[in-house]
DOVO-756123 format. One line per field, with one value per atom (N, C-alpha, C, O, CB): residue in three letters; z, x, y; atom name; chain. Coordinates in steps of 0.05 Angstrom, whole numbers. Atoms other than C-alpha are relative to their C-alpha. Last residue first. Glycine has a CB too. Example, Ala and Ser with C-alpha at 12.3 -4.5 7.8 and 13.67 -1.06 7.14 Angstrom:
# residues 2
res: Ser/Ser/Ser/Ser/Ser/Ala/Ala/Ala/Ala/Ala;
z: -1/143/14/18/-29/0/156/0/13/25;
x: -16/273/-15/-5/9/18/246/18/39/-20;
y: -24/-21/22/44/9/-24/-90/24/24/1;
atom: N/CA/C/O/CB/N/CA/C/O/CB;
chain: A/A/A/A/A/A/A/A/A/A;
# end
This chain:
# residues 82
res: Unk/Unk/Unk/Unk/Unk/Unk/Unk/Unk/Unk/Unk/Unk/Unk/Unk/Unk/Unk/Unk/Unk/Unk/Unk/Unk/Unk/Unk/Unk/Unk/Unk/Unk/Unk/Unk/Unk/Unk/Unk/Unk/Unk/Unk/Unk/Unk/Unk/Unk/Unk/Unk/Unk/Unk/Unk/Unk/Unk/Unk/Unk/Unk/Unk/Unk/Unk/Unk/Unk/Unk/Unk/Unk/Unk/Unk/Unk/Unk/Unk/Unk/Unk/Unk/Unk/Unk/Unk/Unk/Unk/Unk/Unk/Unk/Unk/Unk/Unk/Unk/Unk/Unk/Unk/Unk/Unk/Unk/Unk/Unk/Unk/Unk/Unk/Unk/Unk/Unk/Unk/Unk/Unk/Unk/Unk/Unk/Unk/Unk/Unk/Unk/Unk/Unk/Unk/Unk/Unk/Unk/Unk/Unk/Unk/Unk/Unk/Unk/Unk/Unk/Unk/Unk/Unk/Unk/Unk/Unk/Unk/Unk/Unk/Unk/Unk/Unk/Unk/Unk/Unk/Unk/Unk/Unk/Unk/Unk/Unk/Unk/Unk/Unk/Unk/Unk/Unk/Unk/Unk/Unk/Unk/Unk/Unk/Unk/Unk/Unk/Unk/Unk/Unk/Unk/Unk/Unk/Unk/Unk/Unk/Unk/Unk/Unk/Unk/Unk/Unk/Unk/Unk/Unk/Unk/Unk/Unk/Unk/Unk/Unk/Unk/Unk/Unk/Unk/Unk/Unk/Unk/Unk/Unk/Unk/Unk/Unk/Unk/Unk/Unk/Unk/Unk/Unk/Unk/Unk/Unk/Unk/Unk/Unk/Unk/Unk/Unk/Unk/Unk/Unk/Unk/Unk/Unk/Unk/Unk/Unk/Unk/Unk/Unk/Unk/Unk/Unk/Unk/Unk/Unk/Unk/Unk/Unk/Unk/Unk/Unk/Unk/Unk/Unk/Unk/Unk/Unk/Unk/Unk/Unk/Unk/Unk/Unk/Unk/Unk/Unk/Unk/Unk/Unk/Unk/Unk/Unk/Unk/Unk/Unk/Unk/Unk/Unk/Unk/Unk/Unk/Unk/Unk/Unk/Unk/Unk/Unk/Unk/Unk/Unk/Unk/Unk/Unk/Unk/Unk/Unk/Unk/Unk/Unk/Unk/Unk/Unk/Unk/Unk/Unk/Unk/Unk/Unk/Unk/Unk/Unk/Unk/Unk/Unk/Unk/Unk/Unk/Unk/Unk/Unk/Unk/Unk/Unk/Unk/Unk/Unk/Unk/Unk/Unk/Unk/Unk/Unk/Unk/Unk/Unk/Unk/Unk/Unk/Unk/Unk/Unk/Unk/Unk/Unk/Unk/Unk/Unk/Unk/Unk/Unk/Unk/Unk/Unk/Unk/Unk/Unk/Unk/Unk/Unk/Unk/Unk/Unk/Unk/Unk/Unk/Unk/Unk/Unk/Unk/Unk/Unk/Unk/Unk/Unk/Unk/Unk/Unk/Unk/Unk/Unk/Unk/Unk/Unk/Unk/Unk/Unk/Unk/Unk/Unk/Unk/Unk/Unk/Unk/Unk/Unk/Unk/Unk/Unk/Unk/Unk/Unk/Unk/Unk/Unk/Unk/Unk/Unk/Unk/Unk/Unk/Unk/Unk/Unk/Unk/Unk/Unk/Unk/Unk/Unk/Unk/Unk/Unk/Unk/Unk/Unk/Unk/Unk/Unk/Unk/Unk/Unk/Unk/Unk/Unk/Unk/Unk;
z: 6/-355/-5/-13/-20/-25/-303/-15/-4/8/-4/-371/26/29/7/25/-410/22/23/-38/-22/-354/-19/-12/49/17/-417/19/14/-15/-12/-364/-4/10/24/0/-407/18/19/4/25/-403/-3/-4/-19/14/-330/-31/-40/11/-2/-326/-2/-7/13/14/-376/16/5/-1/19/-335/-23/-35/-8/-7/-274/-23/-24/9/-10/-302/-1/-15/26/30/-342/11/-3/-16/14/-273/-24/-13/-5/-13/-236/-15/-19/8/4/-280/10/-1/6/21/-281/0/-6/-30/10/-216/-10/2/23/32/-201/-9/-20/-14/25/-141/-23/-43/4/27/-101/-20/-38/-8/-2/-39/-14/-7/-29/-29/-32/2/8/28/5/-117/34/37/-17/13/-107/4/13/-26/-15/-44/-17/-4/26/-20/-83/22/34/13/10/-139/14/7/-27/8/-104/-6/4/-20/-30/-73/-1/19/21/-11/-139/21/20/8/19/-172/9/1/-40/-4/-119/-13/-2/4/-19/-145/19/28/7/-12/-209/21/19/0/-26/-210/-1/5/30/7/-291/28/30/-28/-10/-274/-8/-11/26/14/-319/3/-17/25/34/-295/-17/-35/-21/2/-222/-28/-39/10/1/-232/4/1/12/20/-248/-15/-38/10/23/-193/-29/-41/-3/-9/-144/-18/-36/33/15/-178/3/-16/28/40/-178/-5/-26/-15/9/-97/-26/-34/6/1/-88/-4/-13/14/11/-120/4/-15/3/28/-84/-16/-23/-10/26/-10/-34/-46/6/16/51/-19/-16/-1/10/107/-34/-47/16/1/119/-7/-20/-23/-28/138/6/28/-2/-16/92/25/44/5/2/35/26/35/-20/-15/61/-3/12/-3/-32/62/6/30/15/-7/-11/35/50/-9/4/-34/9/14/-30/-13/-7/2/23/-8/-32/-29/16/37/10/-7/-104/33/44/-9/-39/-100/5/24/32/-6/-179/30/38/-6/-3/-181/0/3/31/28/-214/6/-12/-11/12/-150/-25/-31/-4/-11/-101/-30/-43/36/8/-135/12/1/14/34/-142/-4/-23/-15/18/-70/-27/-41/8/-8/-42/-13/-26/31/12/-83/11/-3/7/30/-54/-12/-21/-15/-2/18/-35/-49/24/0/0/0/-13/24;
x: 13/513/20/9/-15/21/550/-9/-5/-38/-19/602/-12/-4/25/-7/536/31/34/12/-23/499/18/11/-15/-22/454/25/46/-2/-10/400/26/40/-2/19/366/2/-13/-24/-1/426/-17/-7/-4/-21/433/4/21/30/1/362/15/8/-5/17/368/-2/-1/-31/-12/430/-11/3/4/-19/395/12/12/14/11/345/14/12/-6/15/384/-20/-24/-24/-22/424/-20/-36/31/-20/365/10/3/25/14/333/7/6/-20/-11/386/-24/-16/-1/40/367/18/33/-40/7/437/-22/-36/4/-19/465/-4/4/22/-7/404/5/-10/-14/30/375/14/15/-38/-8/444/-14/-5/-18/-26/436/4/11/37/6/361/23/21/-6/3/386/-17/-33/-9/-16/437/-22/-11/9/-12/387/18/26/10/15/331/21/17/-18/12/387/-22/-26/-9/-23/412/-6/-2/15/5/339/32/35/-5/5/335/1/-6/-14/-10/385/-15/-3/-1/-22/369/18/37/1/-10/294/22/17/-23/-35/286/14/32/3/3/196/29/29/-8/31/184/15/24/-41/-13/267/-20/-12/9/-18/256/2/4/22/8/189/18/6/-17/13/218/-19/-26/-15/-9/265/-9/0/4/-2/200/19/12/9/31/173/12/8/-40/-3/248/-27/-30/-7/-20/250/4/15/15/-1/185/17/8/-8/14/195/-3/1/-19/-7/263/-22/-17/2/17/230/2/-13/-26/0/259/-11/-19/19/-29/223/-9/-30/7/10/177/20/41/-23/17/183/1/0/-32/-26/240/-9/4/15/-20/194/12/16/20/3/143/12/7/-22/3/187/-18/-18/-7/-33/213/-7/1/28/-1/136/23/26/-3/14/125/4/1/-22/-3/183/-17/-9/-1/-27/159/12/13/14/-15/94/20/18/-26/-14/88/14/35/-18/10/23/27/26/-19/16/51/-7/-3/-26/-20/108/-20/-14/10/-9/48/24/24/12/19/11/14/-1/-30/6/69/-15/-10/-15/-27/92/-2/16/37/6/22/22/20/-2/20/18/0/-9/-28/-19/86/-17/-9/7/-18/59/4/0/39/16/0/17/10/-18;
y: 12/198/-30/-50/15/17/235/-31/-53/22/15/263/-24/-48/19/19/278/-19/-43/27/-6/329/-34/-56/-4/-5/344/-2/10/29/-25/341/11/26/-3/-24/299/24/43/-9/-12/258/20/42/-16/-21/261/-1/14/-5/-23/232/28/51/-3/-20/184/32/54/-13/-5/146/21/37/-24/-10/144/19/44/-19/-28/114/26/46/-2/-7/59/28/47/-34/-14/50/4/20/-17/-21/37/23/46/-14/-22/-3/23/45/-4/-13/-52/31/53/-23/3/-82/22/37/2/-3/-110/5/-13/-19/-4/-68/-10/3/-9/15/-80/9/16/-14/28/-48/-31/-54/13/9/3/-35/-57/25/22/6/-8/-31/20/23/30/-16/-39/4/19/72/-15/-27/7/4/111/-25/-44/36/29/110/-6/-28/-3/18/157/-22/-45/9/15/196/-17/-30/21/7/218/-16/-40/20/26/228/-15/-38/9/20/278/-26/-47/5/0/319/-27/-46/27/6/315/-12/-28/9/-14/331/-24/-47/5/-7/324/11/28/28/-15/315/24/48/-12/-8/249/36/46/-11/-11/232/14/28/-27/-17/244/9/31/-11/-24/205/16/37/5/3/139/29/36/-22/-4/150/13/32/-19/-34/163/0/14/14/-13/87/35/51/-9/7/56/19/33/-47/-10/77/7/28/-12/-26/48/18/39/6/-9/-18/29/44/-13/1/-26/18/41/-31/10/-15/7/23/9/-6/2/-18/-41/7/15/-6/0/-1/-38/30/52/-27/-22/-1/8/127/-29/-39/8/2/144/-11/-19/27/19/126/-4/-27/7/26/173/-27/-46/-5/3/229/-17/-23/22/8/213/-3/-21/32/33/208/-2/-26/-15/18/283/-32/-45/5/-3/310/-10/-20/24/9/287/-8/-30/23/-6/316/-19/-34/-6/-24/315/7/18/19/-31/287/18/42/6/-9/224/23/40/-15/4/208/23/46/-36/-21/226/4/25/-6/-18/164/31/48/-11/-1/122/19/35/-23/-20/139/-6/4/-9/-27/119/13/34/4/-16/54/35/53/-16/6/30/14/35/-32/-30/54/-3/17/0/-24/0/25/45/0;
atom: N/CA/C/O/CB/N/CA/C/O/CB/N/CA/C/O/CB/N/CA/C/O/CB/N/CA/C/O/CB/N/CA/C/O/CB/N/CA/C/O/CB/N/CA/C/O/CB/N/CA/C/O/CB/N/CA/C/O/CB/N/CA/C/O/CB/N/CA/C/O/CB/N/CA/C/O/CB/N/CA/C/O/CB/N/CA/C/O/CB/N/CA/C/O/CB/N/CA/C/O/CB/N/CA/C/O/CB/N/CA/C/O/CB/N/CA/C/O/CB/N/CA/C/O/CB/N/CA/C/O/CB/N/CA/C/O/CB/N/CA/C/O/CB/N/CA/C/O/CB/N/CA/C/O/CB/N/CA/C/O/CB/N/CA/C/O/CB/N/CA/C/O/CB/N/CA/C/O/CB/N/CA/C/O/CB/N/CA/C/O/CB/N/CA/C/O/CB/N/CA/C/O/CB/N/CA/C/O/CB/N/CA/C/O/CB/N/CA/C/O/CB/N/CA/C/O/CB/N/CA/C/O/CB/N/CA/C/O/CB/N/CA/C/O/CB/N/CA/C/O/CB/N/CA/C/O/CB/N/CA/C/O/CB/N/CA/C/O/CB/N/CA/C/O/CB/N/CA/C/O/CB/N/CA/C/O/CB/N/CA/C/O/CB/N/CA/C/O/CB/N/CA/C/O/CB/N/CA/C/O/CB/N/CA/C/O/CB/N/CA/C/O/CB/N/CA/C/O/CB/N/CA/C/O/CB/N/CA/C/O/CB/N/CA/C/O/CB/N/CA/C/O/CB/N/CA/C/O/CB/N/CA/C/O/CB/N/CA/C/O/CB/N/CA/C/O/CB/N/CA/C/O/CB/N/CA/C/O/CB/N/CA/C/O/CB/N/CA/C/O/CB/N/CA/C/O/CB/N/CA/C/O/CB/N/CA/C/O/CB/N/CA/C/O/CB/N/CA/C/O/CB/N/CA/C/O/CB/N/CA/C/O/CB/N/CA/C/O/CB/N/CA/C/O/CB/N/CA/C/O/CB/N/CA/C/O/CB/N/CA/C/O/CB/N/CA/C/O/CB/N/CA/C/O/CB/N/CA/C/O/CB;
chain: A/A/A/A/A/A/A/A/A/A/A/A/A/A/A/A/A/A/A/A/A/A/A/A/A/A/A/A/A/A/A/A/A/A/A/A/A/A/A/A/A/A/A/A/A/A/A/A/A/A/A/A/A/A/A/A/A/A/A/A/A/A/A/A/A/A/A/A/A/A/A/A/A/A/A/A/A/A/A/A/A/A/A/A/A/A/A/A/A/A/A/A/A/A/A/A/A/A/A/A/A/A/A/A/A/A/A/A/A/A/A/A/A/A/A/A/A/A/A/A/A/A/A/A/A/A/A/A/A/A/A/A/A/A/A/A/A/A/A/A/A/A/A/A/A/A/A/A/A/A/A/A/A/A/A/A/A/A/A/A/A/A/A/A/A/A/A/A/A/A/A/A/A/A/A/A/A/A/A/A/A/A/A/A/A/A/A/A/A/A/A/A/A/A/A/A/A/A/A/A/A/A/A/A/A/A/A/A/A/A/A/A/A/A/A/A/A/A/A/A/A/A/A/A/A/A/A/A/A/A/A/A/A/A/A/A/A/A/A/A/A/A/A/A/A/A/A/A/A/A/A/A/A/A/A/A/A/A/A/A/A/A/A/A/A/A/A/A/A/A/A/A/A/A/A/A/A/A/A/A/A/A/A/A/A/A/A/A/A/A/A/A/A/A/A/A/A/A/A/A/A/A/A/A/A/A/A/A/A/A/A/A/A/A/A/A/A/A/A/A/A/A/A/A/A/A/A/A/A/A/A/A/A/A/A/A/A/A/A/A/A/A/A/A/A/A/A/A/A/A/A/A/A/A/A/A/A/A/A/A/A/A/A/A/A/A/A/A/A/A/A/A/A/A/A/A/A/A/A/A/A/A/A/A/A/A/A/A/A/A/A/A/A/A/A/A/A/A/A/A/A/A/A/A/A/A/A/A/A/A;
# end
């Protein structure tokens, strides 16, 4: 159910909101990948750092991650990150 709450905060945009209920609950891959997922919709950077710092903490091979990751510093032309 949290997982649904940070998808749906994630889509509206309330970002800060879905991060502070992440931090509330054990951790949880899916939700991490879902607020990611919306770093990159939205191009928030910074958070989209600390979203994949504790995807890779969870689990170093869930590729999605990195392939996130990887879009958002492109589209943020940040090219050598990417």
């Amino acid at each position: 159910h949290y997982t649904c709450m940070v998808d749906l905060f994630s889509r509206a945009g309330c970002l800060n909101e879905a991060e502070e209920l992440l931090q509330t609950i054990q951790p949880d891959i899916m939700g991490w990948t879902s607020l990611l997922t919306a770093c990159r919709t939205y191009g928030n950077v910074e958070l989209g750092k600390r979203c994949f710092d504790q995807v890779v903490q969870l689990d170093p091979s869930h590729a999605s991650g990195y392939v996130l990751m990887s879009n958002i510093y492109a589209n943020a032309c940040m090219w050598k990150d990417a």
